[in-house]
N, C-alpha and C positions, 0 to 999 in steps of 0.2 A: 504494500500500500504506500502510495507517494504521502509525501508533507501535507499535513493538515494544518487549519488555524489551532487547533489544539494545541500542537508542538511549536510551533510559531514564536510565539512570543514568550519573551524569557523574564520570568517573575521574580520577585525578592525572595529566595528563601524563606523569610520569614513571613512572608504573604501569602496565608493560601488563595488559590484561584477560585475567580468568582465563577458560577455557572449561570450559563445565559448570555445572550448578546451583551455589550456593554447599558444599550440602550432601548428604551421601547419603540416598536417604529409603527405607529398605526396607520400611516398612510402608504404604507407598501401593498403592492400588489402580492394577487394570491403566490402566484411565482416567485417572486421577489421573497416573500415569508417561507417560504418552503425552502428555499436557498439558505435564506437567515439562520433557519432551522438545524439545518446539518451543518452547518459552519461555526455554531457559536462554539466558544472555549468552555473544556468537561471541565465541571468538581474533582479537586485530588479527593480522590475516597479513601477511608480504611478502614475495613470490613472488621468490625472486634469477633475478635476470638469466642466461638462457642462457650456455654458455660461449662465449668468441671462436675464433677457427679458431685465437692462439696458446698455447689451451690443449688443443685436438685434436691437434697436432701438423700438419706439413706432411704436405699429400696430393699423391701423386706424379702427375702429368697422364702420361696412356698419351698415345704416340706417333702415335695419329690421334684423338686430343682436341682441341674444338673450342674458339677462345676462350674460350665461354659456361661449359664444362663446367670451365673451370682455371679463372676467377673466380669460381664458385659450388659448391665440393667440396661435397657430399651428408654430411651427419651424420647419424650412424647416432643415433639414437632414443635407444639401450641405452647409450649414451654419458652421455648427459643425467643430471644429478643425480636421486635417486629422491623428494627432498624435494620437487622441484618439481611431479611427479604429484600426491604424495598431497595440497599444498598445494591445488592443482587443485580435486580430490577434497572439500577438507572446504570449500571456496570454496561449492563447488555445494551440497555437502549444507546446508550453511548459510542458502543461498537459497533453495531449498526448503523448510526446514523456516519460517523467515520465512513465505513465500506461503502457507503451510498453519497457522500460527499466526494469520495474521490474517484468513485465508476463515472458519476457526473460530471465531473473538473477534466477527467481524462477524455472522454466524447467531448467537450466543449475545447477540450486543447487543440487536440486533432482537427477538427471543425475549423478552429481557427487559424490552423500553420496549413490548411489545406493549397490556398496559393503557392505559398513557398514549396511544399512538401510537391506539389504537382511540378514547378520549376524546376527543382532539383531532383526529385526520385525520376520524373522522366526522362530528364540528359541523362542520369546515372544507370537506367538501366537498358537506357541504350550501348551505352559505354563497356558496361559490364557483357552484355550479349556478346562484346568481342572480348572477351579478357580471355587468357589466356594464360598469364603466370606472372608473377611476380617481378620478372626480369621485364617484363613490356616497359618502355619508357615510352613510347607514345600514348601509352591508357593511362601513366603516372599525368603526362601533361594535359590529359583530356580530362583529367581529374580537377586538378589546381583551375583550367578554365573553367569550369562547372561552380569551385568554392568561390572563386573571385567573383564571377557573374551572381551569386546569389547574397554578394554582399560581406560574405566572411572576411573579405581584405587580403592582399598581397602579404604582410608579414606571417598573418595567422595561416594563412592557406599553405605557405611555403613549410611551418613548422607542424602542419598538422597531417599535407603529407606527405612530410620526410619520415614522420613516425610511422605513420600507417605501410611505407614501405617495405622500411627497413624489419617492421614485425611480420608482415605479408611475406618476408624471405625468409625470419627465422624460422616462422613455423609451416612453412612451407603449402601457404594457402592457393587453391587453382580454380575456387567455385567463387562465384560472385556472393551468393547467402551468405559465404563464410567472411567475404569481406564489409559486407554490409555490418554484419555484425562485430567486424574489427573497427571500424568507424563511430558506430553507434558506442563504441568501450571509451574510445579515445575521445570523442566530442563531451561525454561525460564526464571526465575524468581533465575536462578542460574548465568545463562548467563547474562542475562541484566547487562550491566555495562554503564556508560558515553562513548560513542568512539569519540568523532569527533576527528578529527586533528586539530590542535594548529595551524593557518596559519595570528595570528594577529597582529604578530609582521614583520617589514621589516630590512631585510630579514631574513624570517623564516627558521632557520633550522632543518634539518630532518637529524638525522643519524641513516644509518643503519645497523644493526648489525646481527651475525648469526656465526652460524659454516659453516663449504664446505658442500656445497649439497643443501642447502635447498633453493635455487633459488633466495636468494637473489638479487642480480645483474639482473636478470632479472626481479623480481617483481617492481626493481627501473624502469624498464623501461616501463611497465607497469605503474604503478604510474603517470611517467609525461604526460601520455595523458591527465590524470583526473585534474589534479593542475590547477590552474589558475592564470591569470599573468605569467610573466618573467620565466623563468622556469633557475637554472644552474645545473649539475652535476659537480661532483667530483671525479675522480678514488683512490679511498684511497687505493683500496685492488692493491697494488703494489707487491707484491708476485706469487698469485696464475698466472700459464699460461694462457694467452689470457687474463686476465678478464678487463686490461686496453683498449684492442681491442673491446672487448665487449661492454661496456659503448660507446666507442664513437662510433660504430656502434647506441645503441641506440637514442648515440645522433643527428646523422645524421640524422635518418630516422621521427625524434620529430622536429627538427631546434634547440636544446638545446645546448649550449654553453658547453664543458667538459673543465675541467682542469685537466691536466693531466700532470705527468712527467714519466722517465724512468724506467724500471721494476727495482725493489729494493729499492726504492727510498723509505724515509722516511714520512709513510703517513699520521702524525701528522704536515710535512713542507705541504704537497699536501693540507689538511682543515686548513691549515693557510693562504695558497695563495688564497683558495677558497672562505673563507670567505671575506678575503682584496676586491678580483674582483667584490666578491656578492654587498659588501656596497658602491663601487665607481660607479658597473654598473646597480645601481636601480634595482638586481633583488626581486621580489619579495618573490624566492621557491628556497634554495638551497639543493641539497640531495647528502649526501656525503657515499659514498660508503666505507665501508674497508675491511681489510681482514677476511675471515672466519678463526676462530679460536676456537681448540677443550675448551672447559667449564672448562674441570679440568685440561688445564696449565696454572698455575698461572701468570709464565713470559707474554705469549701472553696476559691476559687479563689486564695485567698492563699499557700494551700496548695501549689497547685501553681506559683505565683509561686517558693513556698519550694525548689523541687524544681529551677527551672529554676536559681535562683542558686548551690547547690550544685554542682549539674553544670558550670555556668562559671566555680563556683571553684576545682574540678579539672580539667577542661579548658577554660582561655579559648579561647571563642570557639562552645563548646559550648552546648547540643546544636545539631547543624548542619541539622537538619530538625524542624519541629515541623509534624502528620500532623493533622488532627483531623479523626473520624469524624463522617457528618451521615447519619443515618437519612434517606431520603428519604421514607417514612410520612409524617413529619409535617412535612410541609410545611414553612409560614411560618414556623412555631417553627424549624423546625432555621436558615430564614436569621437567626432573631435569636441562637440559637445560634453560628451561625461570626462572627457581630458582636461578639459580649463575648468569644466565647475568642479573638478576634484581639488584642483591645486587652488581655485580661489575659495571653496565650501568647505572643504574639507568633507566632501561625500564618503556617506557609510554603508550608501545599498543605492540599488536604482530598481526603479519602476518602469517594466519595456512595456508601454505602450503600442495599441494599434495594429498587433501582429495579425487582427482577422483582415487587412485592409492593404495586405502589403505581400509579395514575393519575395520578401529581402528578411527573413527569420534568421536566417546566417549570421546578423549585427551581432547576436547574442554572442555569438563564437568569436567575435573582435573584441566589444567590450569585453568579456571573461578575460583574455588573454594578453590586449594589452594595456588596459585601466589599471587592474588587478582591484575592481569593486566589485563585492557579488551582487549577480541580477537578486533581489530576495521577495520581488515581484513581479507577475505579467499580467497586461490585459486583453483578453481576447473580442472583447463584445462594449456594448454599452450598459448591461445588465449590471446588477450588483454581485451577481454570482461568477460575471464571466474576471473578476479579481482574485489571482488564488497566488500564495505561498510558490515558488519556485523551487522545481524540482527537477535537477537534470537529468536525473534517467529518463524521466517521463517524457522532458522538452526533447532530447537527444531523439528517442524514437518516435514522437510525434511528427520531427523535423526529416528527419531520414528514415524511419521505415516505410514500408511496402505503402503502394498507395491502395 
């Protein structure tokens, strides 16, 4: 079973996890709750230990009772704590709803990388119809055309298959299945990184960042059905049109608390109040929004330089997660994108946007390789379900397996 929101998010030790969405959403659609449903974060459970026979009391052995039956008196059922069923009880339901969150997540994946997956698995298995052995260098080069054209990048394609080759010779592969599935090892094994989210400190902050387009603002809203505990927003992006409206739409329809001022408003004073209300009103999650802003102006990212220094001057150590959205559209650009907002943000995860819209899923395999920030989400859809937890085995063969 791939990565749930369960496993997701990484809590205090000394905090146990809340069950349930973070928040109540009654303006969701029947869909949209039923997604909610299988995705919120389980109860750590602990099942107490049956009682011992000195808390049943002594059972009297009848007069033609056999050894067996005076060493092992029969407890009645009805005896048993009632905690312990129902624990039982939400044990199961809990795993259930897991195995059915992630047969869903993986159809919606597939679904979504289908363009890509159709670009690439059908150069590749035309490619493969002529392979022949390991020694071909013509099906090596038809290869690397294949990753570049899907977006993977010159550097990445180049190291990704020099390895595939060089394993392709040692283990002496001749069938194309067999190297499909040398690929699908190694594109995994590119991907895997650490992703949880950081959520162990109170109140945890989340900012998040991105250029215009890339859905940011809405993926925050997405986001807080999954959180747990307290949930606030913050409208940082004080600029663009509507987007203050947006958020607190979001926040409506969650019950999230927004902080928000006037359009223009300086959105380094907006995560200084945000923060102040976060620590006086026990929230748990605060996620503060700002504005999108292009990579290569310097001023604007000074900007959010300014936003991040503020936030750590009211909570050091803050913000605890910095999120940046990457349109997957546009390709190459977006990897030069997670390049400058890393060095000016200091990004901790990125959110790949867009992938049901685009032929270019391969980005994933550039940024992995050479940002070195883990994808620690994607989005396939505009739904709130199609936002899941990032899981390479999963991406690896939704992106390269059979079509």
């Amino acid at each position: 079973m791939g990565r749930s929101w369960r496993n997701f998010f990484r809590r205090s030790e000394k905090e146990p996890e809340e069950s349930g969405p973070a928040t109540s959403t009654p303006e969701r659609d029947t869909e949209t709750a039923e997604e909610g449903a299988g995705s919120a974060v389980a109860t750590s459970l602990q099942t107490p230990s049956a009682p011992g026979a000195e808390d049943i009391g002594e059972v009297d052995a009848p007069e033609t009772a056999t050894p067996e039956e005076i060493e092992a008196p029969v407890v009645d059922e009805d005896i048993l704590p009632a905690e312990e069923t129902v624990l039982s009880e939400e044990v199961e339901a809990a795993t259930v709803a897991a195995a059915e969150e992630s047969a869903g997540w993986v159809g919606r994946l597939r679904k979504g990388l289908r363009r890509s997956r159709e670009s690439f698995v059908g150069q590749l298995n035309a490619a493969m119809a002529e392979f022949k052995d390991a020694e071909d260098e013509e099906f090596w080069e038809r290869v690397e055309e294949i990753l570049i054209t899907s977006d993977v990048g010159v550097s990445t394609t180049a190291k990704l298959v020099a390895e595939l080759e060089q394993e392709a010779l040692e283990r002496n592969i001749t069938s194309g299945k067999e190297l499909r599935e040398l690929m699908i090892e190694h594109a995994t094994r590119m991907l895997d990184k650490p992703i949880e989210m950081d959520l162990s400190k109170k109140p945890a902050v989340v900012l998040m960042v991105g250029v215009n387009g890339t859905g940011k603002t809405t993926n925050i809203g997405k986001l807080v059905n999954f959180l747990p505990g307290k949930v606030m927003l913050a409208a940082g992006d004080t600029f663009r049109a509507a987007a203050i409206e947006q958020l607190q739409t979001w926040g409506e329809r969650t019950g999230a608390r927004v902080i928000a001022r006037e359009r223009g408003a300086d959105s380094a004073a907006v995560a200084h109040e945000a923060v102040e209300e976060a620590k006086r009103g026990g929230t748990d999650v605060l996620l503060i929004d700002t504005a999108g802003r292009l990579h290569t102006k310097a001023n604007l990212m000074a900007e959010l330089d300014k936003v991040r220094r503020v936030i750590d001057r009211q909570l050091p150590g803050a913000p605890h997660e910095v999120l940046l959205t990457v349109d997957a559209t546009t390709g190459q650009n977006g990897l030069r994108q997670a390049k400058l907002f890393q060095e000016a943000a200091g990004v901790t995860g990125i959110i790949l946007t867009k992938l049901d819209g685009t032929a270019k899923g391969g980005i994933a395999l550039a940024i992995a390789n050479e940002v070195g920030v883990p994808i620690k989400m994607i989005s396939v859809g505009e739904q709130i379900g199609d936002l899941h937890p990032f899981e390479a085995r999963e991406f690896a063969e939704a992106l390269f397996g059979d079509l």
